[in-house]
N, C-alpha and C positions, 0 to 999 in steps of 0.2 A: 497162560498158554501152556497149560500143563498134557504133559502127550502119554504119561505113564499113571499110574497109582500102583502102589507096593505089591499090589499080587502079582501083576506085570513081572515087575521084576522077581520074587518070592518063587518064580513059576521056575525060574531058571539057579536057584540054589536051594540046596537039599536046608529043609525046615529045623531040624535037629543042630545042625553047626551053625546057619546062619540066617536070621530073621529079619525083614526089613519090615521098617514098623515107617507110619504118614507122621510126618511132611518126607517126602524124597527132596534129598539136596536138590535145590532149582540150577544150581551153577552147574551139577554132572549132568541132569537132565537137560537141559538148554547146550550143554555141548556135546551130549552125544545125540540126539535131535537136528542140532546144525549141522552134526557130519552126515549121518543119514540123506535129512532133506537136501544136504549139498550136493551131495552124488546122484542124487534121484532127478534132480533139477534139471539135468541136461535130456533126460528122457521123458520128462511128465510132468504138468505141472502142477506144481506143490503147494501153490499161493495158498487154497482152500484147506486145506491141512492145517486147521490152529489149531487142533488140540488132540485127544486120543480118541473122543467120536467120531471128527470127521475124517481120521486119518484112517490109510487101508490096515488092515488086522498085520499082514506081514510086516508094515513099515514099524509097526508101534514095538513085536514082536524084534524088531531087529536091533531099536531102540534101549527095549529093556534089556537084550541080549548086552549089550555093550554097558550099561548101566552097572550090570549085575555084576558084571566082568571087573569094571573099575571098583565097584563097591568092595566086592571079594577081595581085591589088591590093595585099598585103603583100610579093612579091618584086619587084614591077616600081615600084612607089612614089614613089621617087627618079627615074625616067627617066619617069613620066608627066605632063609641062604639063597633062594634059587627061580626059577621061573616058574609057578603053579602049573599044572598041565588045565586045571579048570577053567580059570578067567584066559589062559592060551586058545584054548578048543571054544571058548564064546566067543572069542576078538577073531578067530579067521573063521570059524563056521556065520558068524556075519560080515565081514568084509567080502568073502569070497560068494555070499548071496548077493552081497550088495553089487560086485564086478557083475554076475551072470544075471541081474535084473538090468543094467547100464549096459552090457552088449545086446542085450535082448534075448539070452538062453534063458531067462526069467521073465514070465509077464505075472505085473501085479493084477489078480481077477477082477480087483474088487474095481479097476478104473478100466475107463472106456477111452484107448491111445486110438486118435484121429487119425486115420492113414489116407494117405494124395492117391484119392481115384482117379487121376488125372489120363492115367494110361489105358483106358477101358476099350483102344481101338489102337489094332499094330503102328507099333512108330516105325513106319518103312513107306517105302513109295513106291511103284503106284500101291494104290489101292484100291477096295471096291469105290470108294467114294469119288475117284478121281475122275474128272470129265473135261470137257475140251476146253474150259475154261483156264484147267489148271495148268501153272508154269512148268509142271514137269517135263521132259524129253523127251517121252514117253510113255503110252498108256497101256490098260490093261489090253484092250484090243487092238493092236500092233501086234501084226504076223513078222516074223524076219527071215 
């Protein structure tokens, strides 16, 4: 259930400092994957999503993004006093996609979100539909 290959992530660290060569660790990829698909879960369903084809380009993208991010922070480790600004600017430029796709200021294109046509006729009463049959107090044609 692989959701990434190394250009994935590659895309998101400059080639010259840092190279991600195949197999991509499965234990960082399987948990930044479950964070993704975890947040996304409450908006859309995810079941279909096993791997990097059938997933949307943005999910896989947001995936690598955090991949690359922890990657960065596992080889440079020892040489950072301080908090990187790079794997920082990947970890909220994806969390803070991943908030605006979960309140809905983001829709993923690639999926098709079911929405309750339910309301296709005013929820108020009367209305034109109403007739002498109906329980209401009152109908459309009632002069006062």
């Amino acid at each position: 259930m692989a959701y990434l290959e190394a250009n994935d992530v590659q895309a998101w660290l400059e080639q010259t400092k840092l190279t991600v060569h195949e197999p991509l660790d499965a234990a960082m990829e399987s948990l930044h994957s479950q964070r993704v698909l975890g947040v996304l879960a409450t908006r859309y369903d995810v079941t279909l999503w096993t791997d990097g084809a059938s997933t949307p380009a943005l999910v896989v993208q947001l995936i690598a993004m955090l991949y690359a991010a922890s990657f960065y922070r596992r080889q440079y480790s020892e040489d950072l006093g301080n908090d990187p600004a790079w794997p920082v600017w990947l970890e909220k430029t994806a969390g803070d996609t991943l908030a605006l796709i979960q309140s809905g200021g983001i829709n993923i294109i690639d999926v098709i979100v079911e929405v309750d046509t339910g309301l296709q006729q005013p929820a108020f009463y009367p209305n034109d539909l109403a007739d002498e049959t109906d329980p209401r107090s009152f109908t459309m044609s009632v002069t006062f």
